[in-house]
N, C-alpha and C positions, 0 to 999 in steps of 0.2 A: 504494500500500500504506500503510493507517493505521499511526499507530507509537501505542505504548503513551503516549508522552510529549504527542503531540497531543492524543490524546483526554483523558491525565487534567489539560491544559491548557486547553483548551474547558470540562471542566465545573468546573476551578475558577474562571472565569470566570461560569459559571452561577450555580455557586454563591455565588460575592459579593455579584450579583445580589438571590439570592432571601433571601439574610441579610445584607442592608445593616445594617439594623437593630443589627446587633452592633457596630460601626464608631461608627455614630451615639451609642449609648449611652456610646463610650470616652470622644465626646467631647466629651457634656454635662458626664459625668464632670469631667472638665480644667475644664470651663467654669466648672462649678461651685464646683469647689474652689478656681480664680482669684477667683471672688468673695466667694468667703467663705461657704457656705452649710452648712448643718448636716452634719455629718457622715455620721449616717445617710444623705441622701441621693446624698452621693458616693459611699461604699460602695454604695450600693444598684446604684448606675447604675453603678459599676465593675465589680461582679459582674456586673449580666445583660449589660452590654459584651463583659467578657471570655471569657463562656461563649459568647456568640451567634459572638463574632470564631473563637473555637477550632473552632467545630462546622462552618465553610467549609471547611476542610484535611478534617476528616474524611468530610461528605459527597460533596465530589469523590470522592475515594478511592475513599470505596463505591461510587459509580454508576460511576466508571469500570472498576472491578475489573466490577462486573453489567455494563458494555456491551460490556466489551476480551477476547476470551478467553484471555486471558493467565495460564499456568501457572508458579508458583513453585515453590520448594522447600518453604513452608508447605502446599500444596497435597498433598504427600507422604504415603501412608499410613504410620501408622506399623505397625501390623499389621493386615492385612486378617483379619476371623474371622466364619465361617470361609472358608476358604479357598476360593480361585476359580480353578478349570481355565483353561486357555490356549484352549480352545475352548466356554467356559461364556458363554451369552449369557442374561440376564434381564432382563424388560423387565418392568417393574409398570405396568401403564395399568390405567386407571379398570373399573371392573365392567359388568356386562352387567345389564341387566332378567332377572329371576327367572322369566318367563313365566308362562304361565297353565297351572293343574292340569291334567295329560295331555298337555302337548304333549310331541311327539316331538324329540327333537336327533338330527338328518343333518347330512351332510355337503351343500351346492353350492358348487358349480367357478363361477368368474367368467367367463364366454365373453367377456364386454365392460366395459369402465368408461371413462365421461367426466365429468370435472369441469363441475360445473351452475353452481356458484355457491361463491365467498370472499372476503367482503367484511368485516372486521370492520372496527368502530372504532378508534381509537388508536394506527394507523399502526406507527412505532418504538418507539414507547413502550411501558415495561412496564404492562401489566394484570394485577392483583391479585384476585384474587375470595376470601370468606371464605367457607370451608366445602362450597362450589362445585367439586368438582374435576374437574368433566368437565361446563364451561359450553358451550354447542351456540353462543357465536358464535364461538369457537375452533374450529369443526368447518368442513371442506369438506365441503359438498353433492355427490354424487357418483350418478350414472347406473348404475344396474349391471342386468345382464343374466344370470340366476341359471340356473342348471343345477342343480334341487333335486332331490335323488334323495329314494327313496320309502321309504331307508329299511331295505329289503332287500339291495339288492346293496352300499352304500355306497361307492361307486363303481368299483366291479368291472363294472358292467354297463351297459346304457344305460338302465335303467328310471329315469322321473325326468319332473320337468316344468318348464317353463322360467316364469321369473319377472322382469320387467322392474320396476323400483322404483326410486326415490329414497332414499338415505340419509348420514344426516350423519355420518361416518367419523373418530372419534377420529385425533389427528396418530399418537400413537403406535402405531398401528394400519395405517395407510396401507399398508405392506408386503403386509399380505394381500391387499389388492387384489389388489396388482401377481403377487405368489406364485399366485392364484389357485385359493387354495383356502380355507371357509371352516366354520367351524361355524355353525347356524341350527336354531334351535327354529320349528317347522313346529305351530300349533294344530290343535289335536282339531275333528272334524268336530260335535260337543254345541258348543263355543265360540260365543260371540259373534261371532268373529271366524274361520270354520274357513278354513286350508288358510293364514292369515297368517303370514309368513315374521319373526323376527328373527333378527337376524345377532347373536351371540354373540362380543363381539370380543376380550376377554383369549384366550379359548378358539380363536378365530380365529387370533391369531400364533403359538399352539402348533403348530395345523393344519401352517401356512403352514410351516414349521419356522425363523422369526423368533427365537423362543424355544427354546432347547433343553430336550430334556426326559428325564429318568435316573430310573431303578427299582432300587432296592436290595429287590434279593428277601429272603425270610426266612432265607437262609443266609447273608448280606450280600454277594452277588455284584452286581457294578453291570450293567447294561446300559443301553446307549443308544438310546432309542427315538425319537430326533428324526425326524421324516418318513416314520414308521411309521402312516402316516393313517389305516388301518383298526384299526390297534392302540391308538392315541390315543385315536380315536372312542369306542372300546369303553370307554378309562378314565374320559373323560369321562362316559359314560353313567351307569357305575358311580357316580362321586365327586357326581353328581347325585342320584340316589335316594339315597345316603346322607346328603345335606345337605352334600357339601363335602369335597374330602381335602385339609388343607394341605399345599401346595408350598413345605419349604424352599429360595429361588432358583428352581433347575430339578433339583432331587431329589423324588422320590416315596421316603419310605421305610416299604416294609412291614411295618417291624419294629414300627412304631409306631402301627398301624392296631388295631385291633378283630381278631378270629381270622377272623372271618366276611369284611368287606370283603377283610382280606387275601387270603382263598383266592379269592375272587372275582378280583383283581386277578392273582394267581397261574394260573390258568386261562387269561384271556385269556391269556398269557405263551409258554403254547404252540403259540400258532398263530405258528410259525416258517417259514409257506411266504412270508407277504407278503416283498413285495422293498422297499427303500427308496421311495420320489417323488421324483422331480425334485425342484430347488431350486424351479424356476417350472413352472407345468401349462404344455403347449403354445397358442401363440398368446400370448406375454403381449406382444407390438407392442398388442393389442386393445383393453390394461387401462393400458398405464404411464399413470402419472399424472405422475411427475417433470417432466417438462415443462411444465405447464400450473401448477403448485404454485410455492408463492414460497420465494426462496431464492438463493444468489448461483451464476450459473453456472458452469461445468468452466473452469479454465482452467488453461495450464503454469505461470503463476504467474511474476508480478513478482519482480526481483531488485533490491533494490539495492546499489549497485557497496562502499557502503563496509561494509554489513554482510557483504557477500561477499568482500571481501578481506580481513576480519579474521578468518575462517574459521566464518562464520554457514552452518547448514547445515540440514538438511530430516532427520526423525527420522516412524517409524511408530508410530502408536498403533492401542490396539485396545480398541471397549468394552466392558466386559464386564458391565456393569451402567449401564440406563436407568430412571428412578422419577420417574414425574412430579409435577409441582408445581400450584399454583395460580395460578402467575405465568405470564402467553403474549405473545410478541410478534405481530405483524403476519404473520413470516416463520416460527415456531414457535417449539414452545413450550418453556420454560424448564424444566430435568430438573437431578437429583442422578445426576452420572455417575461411575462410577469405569469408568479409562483404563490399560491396561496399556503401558506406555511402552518400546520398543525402542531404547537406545541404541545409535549409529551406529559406536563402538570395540569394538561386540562385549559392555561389562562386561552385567551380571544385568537382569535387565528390573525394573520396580520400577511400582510402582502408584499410581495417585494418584486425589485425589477434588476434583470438582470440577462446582461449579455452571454450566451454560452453557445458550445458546439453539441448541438443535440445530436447522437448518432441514430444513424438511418436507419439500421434495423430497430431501434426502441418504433422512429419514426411508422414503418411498415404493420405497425401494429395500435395507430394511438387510436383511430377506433376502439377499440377495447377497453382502454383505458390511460388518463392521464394523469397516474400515482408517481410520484418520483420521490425516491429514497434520499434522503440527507441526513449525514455523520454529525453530529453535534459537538463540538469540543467540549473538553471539563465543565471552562469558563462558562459557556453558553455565547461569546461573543461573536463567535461563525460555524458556519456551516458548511458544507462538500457535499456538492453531489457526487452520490456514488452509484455509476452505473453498473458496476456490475451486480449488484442487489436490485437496483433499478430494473434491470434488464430481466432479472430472473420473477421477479413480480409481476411484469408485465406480459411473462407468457413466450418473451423472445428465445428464450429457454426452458427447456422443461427437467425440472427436478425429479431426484430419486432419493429413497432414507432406504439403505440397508439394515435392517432388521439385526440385532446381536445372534439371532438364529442365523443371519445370512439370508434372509428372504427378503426378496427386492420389493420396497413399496413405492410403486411410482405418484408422484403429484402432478395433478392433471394441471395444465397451464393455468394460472391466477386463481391457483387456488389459496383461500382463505387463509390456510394452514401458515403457509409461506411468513408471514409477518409476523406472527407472534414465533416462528421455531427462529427467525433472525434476532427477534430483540431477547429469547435464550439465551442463543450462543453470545450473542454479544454481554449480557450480564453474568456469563459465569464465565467471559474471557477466552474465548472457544474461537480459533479458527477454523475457517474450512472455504479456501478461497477457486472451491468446486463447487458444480451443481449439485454434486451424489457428497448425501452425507452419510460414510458409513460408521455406523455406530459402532463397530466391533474395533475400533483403533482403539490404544491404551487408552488415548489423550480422551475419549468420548466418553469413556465410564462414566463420567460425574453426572453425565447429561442426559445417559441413554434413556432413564424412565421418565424421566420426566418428558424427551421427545415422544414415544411413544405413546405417554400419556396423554398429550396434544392431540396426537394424530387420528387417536382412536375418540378421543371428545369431538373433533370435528364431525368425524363419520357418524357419531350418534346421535349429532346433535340435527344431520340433514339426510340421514340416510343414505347418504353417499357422504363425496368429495366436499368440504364447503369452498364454495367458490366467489370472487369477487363478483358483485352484484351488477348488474348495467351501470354503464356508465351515462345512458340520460336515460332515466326513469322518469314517466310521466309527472313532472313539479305542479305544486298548485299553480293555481292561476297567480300569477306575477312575477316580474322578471328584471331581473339591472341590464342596461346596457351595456353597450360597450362601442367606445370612441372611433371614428375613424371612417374606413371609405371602403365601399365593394359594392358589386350588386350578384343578385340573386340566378 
């Protein structure tokens, strides 16, 4: 496990490195004024000495704050406006091709997806692009095997035709895949191109129900239309012939509309027979991509002994806002996230904003869910995300507990269990920086009944496996927004 202090000690090490220069200037400086030489020139080389010497402190700093994900108290919002629900998800990724005149937007189901090809350049390293903010060597190539309906039944029926293609799949996006449902503009048969499919992907993670998405009717009543796919469908339709309805976050508000789009919007409103969709369409083994996608794998997660006995502890966060940047690493890409922070005493949850490299495959699966694990220092003064606990939560991984008989008990992805056997091992001081925890090592003795004890309370407490619950569950009526610009 890196510690905060390693890394911003490596790149001040870099750093000296790359601004020797500062160092040198102090000490022509000296050299100078030992021999007697003009003043101005002592000054001169004393200044740019001293600037060059000062700017190594700082640029460590920076780059290790961009490579460490390490959360302060600076990091702290001080007011979030407006205001963001506890199950409010918005994701801002790049826009979609405009299509060509007449084409049709349907709905296709993803039957299948496999990763082709991701190979960028620059490894660890941050990549900056100007102006570029959805550059295709940040994109996986991906296999997909399309289920295109025709349009009429919108996926109520079987009518439809299938579509085998190549396409380069924004990071922030990835989840549709795996959800396997998509939005796609289908060319008019006059076209250049008839019957050509694109995938529409902001509009995609809404599909997918990625993104949650709420309707403030004209009497201002809220409803939640997340995973209302035939309801979506219909507002996307709309908000396209009209040029566009901006989405505050994940509000639609009618109030604010035109008379006309509104009643429009209003209408769809009462087709109240659709039922909710699945989180994921069936078959989604067909489509996960988290596996094959870079990123650091599930594990129970490193302990160590003295940050654990000075009462260093493991804390939930939840995102509630992703907006991508221009900056991508190797493993993804670099986001302005704000993190709803559950502290472990019970006090108020509190929010915070903060730049980081979310990796792809956690990405491939946020559909499912948006928990993120943070290390707590003694202090309580910061926090660390840690993906690899992260990861194994979210299902990107799947766990195993070896039984002291040696009987393999697997944990089915996001299952319940997973959280309290991590905040175990971490109070009795217990590494295990694998998915497979087997209890038959010396080092588990202390722990093993008590694991077991867990495992077997879940299973009775639901009959099976306990599993993490939806992550948008039908809320009451009312909703916070959330700032900013998109449409539907």
């Amino acid at each position: 496990m890196r510690s905060y202090a390693r890394v911003l000690i490596g790149n001040l090490v870099l750093a000296a490195f790359a601004g020797v220069a500062g160092p040198v200037f102090l000490v022509v400086a000296y050299v100078a004024r030992v021999e007697g030489a003009a003043w101005y020139w002592v000054a001169g080389a004393s200044v740019v000495g001293a600037v060059g010497t000062a700017l190594i402190p700082f640029a460590a700093v920076r780059s290790a704050r961009q490579e460490f994900p390490r959360i302060t108290r600076r990091d702290r919002a001080k007011v979030t406006h407006p205001a963001y629900g506890d199950e409010t998800s918005v994701v801002w990724a790049p826009r979609s091709p405009g299509g060509v005149v007449g084409a049709r937007l349907v709905r296709a189901d993803v039957r299948a997806a496999s990763l082709v090809r991701y190979d960028p350049e620059g490894g660890a390293s941050f990549t900056t692009y100007g102006g570029d903010h959805d550059p295709a060597e940040f994109k996986a190539t991906v296999g997909l095997t399309l289920w295109v309906h025709d349009g009429e039944d919108d996926g109520r029926g079987s009518g439809g035709r299938e579509v085998t293609e190549e396409v380069q799949v924004p990071s922030l996006c990835l989840s549709a895949v795996t959800a396997g449902r998509l939005a796609v503009l289908v060319d008019p048969p006059d076209a250049p191109t008839p019957g050509r499919v694109t995938v529409l992907w902001p509009r995609s993670l809404l599909l997918a129900g990625t993104r949650t998405c709420r309707v403030v009717d004209l009497d201002g009543r809220v409803t939640d239309v997340t995973r209302f796919a035939r309801r979506q469908l219909e507002q996307m339709r709309i908000s396209r012939s009209v040029g566009g309805v901006v989405m505050d976050g994940d509000l639609i508000d009618l109030r604010r509309l035109d008379a006309a789009t509104a009643a429009r919007y209003a209408a769809v409103a009462r087709d109240v027979a659709e039922q909710r969709a699945p989180v994921a369409e069936p078959g989604e083994e067909a489509r996960r991509l988290a596996e094959f996608l870079p990123g650091e794998e599930g594990a129970f997660g490193s302990v160590p002994r003295r940050w654990s006995r000075r009462g260093g502890h493991l804390v939930l966060a939840r995102f509630l806002s992703l907006r991508g940047r221009t900056t991508f690493q190797y493993h993804g890409p670099v986001l302005d996230t704000l993190l709803r922070v559950r502290p472990a005493d019970g006090s108020p949850p509190y929010d915070v904003i903060r730049r980081l490299t979310v990796p792809m495959n956690y990405l491939a699966v946020l559909h499912h869910t948006r928990d993120v694990v943070l290390r707590v220092d003694p202090n309580g003064r910061s926090q660390v995300v840690d993906w690899a606990r992260t990861n194994l939560l979210a299902g990107v991984t799947t766990a195993q507990v070896v039984a002291p008989d040696g009987r393999g008990i697997p944990l089915p992805r996001r299952s319940g269990a997973l959280w309290p056997l991590m905040n175990l091992l971490v109070a009795h001081g217990v590494s295990n920086p694998t998915q497979v925890l087997d209890l038959r090592e010396p080092r588990m003795h202390a722990v093993a009944d008590a694991v077991m004890n867990l495992i077997r309370g879940a299973e009775v407490r639901l009959d099976g496996p306990l599993l993490v619950g939806d992550p948008h569950p039908v809320p009451p009526v009312a909703s916070g927004t959330a700032g900013g610009e998109g449409a539907p």
